[in-house]
C-alpha positions as CSV (number, residue, x, y, z in Angstrom):
1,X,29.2,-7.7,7.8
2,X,29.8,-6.0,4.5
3,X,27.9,-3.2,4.2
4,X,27.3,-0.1,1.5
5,X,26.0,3.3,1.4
6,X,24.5,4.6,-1.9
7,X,24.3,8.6,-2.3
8,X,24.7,11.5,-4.1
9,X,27.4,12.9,-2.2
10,X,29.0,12.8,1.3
11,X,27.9,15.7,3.5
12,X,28.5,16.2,6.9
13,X,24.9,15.2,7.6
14,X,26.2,11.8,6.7
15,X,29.7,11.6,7.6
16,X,29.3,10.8,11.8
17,X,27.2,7.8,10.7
18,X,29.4,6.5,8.1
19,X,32.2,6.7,10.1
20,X,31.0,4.6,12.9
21,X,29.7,2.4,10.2
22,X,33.4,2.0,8.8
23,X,34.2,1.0,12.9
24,X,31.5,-1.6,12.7
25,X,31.7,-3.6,9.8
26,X,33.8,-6.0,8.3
27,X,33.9,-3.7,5.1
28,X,31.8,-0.7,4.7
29,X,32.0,1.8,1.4
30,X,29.8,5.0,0.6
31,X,29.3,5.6,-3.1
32,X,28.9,8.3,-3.8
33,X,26.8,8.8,-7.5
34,X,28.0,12.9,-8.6
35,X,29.8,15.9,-7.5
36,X,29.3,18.0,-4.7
37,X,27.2,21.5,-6.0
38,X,29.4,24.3,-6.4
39,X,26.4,26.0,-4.2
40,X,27.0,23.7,-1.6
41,X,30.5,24.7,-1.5
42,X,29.9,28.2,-1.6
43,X,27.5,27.5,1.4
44,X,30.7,26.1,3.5
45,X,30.1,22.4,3.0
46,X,33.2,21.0,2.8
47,X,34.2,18.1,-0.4
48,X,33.9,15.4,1.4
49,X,34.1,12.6,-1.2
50,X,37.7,12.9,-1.2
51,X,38.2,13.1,2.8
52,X,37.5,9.5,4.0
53,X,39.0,6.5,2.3
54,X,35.9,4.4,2.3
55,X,34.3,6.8,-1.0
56,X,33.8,5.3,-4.0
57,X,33.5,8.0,-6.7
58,X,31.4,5.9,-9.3
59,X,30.9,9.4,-11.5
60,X,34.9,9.5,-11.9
61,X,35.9,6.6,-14.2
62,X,34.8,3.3,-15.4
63,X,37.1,1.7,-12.9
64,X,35.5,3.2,-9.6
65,X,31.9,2.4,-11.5
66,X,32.4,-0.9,-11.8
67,X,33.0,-1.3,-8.5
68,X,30.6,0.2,-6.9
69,X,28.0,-2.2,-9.0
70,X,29.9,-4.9,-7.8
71,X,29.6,-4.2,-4.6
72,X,25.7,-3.0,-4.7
73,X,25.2,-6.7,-6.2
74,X,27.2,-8.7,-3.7
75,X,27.4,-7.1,-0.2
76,X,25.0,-8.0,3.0
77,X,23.6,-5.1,3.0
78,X,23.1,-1.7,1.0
79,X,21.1,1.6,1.5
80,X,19.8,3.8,-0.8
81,X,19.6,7.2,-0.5
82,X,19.6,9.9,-2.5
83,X,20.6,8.1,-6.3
84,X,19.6,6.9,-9.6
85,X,17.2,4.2,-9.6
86,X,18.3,2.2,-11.7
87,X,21.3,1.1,-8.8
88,X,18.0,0.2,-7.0
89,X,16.8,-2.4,-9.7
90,X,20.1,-3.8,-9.8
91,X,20.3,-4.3,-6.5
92,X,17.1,-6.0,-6.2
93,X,17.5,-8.1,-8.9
94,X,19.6,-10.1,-7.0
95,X,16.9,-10.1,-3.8
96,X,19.4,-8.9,-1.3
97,X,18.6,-6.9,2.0
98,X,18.4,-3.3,1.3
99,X,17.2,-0.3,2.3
100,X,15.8,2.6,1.3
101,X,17.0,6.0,3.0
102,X,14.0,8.3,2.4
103,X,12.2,11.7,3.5
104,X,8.8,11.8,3.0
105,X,7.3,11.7,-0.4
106,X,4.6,14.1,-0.4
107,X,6.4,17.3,0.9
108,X,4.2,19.2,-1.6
109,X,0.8,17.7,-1.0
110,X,-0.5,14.1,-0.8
111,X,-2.2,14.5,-3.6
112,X,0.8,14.4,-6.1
113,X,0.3,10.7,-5.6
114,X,-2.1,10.8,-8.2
115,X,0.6,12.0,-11.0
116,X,1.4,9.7,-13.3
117,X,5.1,10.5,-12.9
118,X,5.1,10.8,-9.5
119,X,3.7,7.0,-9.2
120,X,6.2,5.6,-11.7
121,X,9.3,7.2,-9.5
122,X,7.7,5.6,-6.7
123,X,7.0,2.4,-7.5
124,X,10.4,2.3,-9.9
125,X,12.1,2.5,-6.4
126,X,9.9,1.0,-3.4
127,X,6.5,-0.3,-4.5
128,X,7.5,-3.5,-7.1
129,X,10.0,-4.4,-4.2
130,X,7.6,-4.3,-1.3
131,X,7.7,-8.2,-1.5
132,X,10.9,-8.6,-1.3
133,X,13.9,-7.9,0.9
134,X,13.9,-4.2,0.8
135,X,13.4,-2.2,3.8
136,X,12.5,1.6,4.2
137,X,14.6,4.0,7.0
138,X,12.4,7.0,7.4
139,X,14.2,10.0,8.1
140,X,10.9,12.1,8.8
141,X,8.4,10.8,10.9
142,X,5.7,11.5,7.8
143,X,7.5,9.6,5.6
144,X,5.8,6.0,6.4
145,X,2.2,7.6,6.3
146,X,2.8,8.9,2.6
147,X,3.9,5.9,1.9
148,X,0.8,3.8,3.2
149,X,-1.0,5.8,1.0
150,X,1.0,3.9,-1.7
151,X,0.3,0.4,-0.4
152,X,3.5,0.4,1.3
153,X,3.0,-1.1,5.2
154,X,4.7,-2.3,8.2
155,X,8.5,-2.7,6.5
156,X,9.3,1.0,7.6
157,X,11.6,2.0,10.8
158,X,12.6,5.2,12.4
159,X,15.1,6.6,11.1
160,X,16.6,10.6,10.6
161,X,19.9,12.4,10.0
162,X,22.3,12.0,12.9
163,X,24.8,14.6,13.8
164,X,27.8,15.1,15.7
165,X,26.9,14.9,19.7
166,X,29.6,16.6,21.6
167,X,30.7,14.0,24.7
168,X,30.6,16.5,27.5
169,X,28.9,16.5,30.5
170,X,25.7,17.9,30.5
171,X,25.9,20.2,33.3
172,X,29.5,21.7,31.9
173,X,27.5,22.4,28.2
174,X,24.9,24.2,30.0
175,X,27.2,26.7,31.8
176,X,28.1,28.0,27.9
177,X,25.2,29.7,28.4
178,X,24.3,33.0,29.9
179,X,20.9,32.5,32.3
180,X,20.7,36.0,32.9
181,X,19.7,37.3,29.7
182,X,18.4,35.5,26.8
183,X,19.5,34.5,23.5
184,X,17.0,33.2,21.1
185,X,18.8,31.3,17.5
186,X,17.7,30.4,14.1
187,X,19.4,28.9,11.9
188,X,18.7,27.5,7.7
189,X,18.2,28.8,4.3
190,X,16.1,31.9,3.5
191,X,13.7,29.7,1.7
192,X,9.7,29.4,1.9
193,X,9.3,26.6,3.6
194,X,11.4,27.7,6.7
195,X,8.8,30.1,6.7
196,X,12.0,32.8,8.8
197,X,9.6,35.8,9.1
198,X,7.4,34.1,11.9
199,X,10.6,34.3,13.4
200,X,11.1,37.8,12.9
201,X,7.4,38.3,13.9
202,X,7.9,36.7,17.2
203,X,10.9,39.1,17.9
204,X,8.2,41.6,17.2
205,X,5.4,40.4,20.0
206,X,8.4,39.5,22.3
207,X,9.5,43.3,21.9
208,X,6.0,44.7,22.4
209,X,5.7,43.0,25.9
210,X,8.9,44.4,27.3
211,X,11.0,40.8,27.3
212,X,14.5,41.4,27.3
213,X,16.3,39.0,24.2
214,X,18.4,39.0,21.2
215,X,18.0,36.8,18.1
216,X,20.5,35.8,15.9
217,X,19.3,35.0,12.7
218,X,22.0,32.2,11.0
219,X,21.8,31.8,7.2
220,X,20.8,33.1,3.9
221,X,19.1,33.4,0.6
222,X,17.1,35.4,-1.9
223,X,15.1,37.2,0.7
224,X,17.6,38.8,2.5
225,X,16.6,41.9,1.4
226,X,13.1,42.2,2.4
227,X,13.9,40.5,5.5
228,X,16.3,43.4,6.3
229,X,13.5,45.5,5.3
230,X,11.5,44.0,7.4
231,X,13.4,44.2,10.5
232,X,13.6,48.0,10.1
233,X,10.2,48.6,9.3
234,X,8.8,45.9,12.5
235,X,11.8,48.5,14.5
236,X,14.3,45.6,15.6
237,X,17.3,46.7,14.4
238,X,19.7,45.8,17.8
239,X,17.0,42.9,18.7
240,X,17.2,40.3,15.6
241,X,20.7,40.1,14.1
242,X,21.6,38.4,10.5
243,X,25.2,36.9,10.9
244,X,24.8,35.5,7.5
245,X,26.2,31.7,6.5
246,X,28.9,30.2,8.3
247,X,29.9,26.9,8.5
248,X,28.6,23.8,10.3
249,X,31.2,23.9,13.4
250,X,31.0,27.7,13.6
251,X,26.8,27.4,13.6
252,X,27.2,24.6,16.5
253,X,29.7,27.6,18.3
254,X,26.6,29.9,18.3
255,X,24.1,26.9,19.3
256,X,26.5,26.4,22.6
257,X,25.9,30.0,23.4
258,X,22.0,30.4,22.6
259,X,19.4,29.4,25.4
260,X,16.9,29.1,22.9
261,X,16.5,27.6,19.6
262,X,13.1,28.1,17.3
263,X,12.6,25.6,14.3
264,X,9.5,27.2,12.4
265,X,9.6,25.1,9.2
266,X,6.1,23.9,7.5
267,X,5.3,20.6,6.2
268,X,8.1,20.6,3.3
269,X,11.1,20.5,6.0
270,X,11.9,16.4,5.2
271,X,13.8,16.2,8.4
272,X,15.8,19.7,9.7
273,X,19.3,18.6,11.3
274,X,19.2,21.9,13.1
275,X,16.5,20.5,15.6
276,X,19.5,17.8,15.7
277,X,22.4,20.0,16.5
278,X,20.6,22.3,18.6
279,X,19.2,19.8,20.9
280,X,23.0,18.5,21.2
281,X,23.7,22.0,22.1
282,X,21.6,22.0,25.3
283,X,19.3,24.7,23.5
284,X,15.8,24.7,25.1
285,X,14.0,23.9,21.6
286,X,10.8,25.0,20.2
287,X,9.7,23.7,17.4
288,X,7.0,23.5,14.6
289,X,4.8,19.8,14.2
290,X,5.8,20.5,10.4
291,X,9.6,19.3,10.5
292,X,9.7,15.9,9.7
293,X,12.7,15.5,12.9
294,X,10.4,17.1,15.9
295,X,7.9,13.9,16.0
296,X,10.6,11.5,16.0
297,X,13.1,13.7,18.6
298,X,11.0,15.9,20.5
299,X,8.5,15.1,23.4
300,X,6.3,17.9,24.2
301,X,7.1,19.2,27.9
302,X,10.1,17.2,28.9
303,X,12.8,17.4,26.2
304,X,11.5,20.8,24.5
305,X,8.1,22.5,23.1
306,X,6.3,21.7,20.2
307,X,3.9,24.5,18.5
308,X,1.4,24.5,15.5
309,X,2.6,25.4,12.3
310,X,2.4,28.1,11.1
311,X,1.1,29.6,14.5
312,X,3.4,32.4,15.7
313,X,0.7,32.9,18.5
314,X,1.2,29.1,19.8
315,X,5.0,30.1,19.0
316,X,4.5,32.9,21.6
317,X,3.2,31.2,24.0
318,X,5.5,28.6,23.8
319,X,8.8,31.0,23.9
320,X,7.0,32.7,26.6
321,X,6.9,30.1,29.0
322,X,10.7,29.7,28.6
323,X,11.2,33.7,29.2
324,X,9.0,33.5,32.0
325,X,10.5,30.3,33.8
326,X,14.0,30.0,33.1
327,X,14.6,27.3,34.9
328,X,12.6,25.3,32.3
329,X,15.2,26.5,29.5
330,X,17.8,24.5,31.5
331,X,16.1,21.4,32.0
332,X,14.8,21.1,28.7
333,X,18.3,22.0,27.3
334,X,19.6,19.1,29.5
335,X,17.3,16.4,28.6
336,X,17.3,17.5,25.1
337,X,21.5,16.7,25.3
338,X,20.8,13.4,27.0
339,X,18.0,12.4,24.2
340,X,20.4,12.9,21.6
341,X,23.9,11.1,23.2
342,X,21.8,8.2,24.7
343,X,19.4,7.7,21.7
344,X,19.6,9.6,18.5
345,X,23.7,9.9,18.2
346,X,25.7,8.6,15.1
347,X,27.1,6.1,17.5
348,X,23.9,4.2,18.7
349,X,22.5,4.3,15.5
350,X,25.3,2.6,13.8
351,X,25.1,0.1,16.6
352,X,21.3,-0.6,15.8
353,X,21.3,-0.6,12.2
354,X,23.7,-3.3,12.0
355,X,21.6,-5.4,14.4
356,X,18.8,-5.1,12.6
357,X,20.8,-6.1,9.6
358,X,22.2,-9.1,11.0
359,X,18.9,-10.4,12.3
360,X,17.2,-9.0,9.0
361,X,19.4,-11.7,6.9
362,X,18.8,-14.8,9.5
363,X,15.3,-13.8,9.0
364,X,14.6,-12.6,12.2
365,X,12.9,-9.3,12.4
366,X,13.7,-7.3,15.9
367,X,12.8,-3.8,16.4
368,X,14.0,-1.7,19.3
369,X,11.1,0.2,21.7
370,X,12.1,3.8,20.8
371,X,14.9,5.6,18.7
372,X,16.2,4.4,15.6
373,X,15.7,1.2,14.0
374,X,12.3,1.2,16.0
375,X,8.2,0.7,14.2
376,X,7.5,3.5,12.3
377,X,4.4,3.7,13.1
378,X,2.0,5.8,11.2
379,X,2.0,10.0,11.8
380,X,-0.2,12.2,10.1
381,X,0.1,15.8,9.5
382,X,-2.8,16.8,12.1
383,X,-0.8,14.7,15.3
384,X,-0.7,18.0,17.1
385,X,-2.4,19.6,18.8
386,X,-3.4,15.9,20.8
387,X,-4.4,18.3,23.9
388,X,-3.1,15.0,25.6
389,X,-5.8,13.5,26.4
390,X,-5.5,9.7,27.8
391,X,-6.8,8.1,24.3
392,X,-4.5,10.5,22.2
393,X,-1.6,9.8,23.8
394,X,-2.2,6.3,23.7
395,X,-2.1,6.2,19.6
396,X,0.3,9.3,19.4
397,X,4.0,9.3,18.6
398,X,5.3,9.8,22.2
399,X,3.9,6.2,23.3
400,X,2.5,3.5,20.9
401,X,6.2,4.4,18.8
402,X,8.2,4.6,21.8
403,X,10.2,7.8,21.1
404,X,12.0,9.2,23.8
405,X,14.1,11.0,21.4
């Protein structure tokens, strides 16, 4: 199978999956459509559209441009990420299997639908190909309701970010970790929608009620500051640490060590490869309903703990029960590792994708139970709390979708 990746830019986010894809296929290319952001760099990402030999850098010179629109035209199969969409149109023009690589659309409220730019962008890159052979990977798990609300149905599949998982076993990850006193990790930018101080505001009730902990706080940004001044003034200087960015392999170093992880983004986190790499860690996760990753790779109870966003008294409770059963912090760190190397790695994803593909060209449409490349069923933004009940669990993520991971 020939088969091509359309993005921006290589980032490490991308690079597992491309490189298993390279394995796979017949021939394989990632074009990549502009520079890497100085910011990025500055941030540790490494250039990576000059480290593997499959990058096409179409922004270079005519020479590399005209390739890549050759091979957008011609190959099996092409997906469409983060790019112009103009690549799109000539892509389609030709009515060849494609998908489209997307978050969801309506990070900042489902009622930007209704802008008349907003509509153009979308249906200039999904809606006036919904009858033909385009497909849509969903790498959040809100990503195929905002696009029902569009008119787009039933062409959607699971999809994410997949990150490096570590092939160790599961038991030695787990004795990285000290079980006699507990380290609690966040890690992203100091932006809003992270929404860092409930972290800093759980550190706070934890301290009040006498729990022995550290956090380390990974990352920064703007607010670093106030969030400093914050610390001081809430009296956890010694408890909550900023180490300040680092990059990727020296973040997964401190996710190795941590027992806990806390993810407590809101509704405009498209995906969050933290929940990703911290789940590969064996961290005990607990995470907000908001990222568009914890639906798709976290079930409640057995692989981690989901909490209400925005909530830092559900967060409590949640971090709580880890502090107060320990042993739970080690199971759930365990089957969080096995979710991720059995289900949600770079390698089974690959695998699936071009199955899919194949079957997707002899015009036979297979979806796998759970994981990647299966239904994307429908998720809105008020699936948690479900309480469980028999009836909600029936319709909810963790069943009719099949995720166990």
């Amino acid at each position: 199978m020939r088969l091509a990746v359309v993005s921006n830019y290589l980032n490490h986010h991308q690079s597992y999956l491309c490189n298993e894809l390279y394995n796979l296929c017949e021939e394989f290319y990632f074009i990549a459509t502009e520079k890497i952001p100085e910011k990025r760099l500055q941030m540790g990402y490494e250039d990576m559209n000059y480290k593997y030999p499959y990058v096409i850098r179409m922004y270079e010179d005519k020479r590399q441009s005209y390739a890549a629109e050759s091979i957008i035209k011609t190959f099996d199969v092409v997906i469409f990420g983060s790019c112009p969409s103009k690549l799109v149109k000539l892509r389609m023009e030709e009515n060849k299997h494609s998908f489209i690589n997307m978050e969801r659309l309506f990070k900042k409220g489902q009622w930007r639908r209704f802008l008349p730019t907003t509509r153009k962008k979308i249906t200039d890159r999904v809606l006036k190909y919904k009858n033909k052979n385009l497909y849509v990977l969903c790498s959040s798990a809100y990503a195929s309701y905002d696009l029902s609300l569009c008119g787009f149905k039933d062409k959607c599949y699971k999809w994410g970010y997949f990150t490096q998982v570590p092939k160790v076993n599961g038991a030695e990850l787990m004795r990285n970790k000290d079980a006699s006193f507990c380290k609690i990790l966040w890690a992203g930018r100091f932006i809003r929608c992270k929404r860092i101080k409930d972290a800093i505001f759980l550190a706070k009730q934890l301290t009040d009620r006498g729990y022995s902990f550290t956090m380390d706080i990974i990352g920064s940004g703007g607010s670093q500051k106030q969030l400093n001044m914050l610390v001081n003034i809430l009296g956890l200087t010694g408890k909550v640490n900023f180490l300040g960015s680092m990059a990727p392999d020296k973040v997964r170093t401190y996710m190795e060590r941590a027992n806990i992880f806390i993810c407590t983004s809101n509704f405009k986190e498209g995906w969050g490869t933290v929940v990703n790499e911290a789940m590969s860690s064996g961290c005990a996760v607990a995470a907000s309903n908001a990222a568009g990753s914890v639906p798709y790779l976290i079930r409640h109870k057995r692989n981690g703990l989901v909490y209400k966003a925005g909530d830092v008294n559900d967060l409590y409770r949640k971090v709580i029960r880890l502090l107060n059963h320990p042993e739970l912090q080690y199971i759930y760190g365990i089957s969080a590792y096995r979710t991720m190397a059995d289900i949600w790695s770079p390698e089974v994803a690959a695998r699936r994708l071009v199955e899919v593909s194949r079957n997707l060209i002899c015009e036979n449409h297979i979806c796998y139970q759970y994981g990647p490349c299966s239904k994307a069923y429908i998720i809105k933004e008020d699936w948690y709390p479900v309480k469980f009940k028999r009836e909600a669990i029936k319709n909810s993520v963790f069943n009719r979708s099949g995720t166990s991971g």
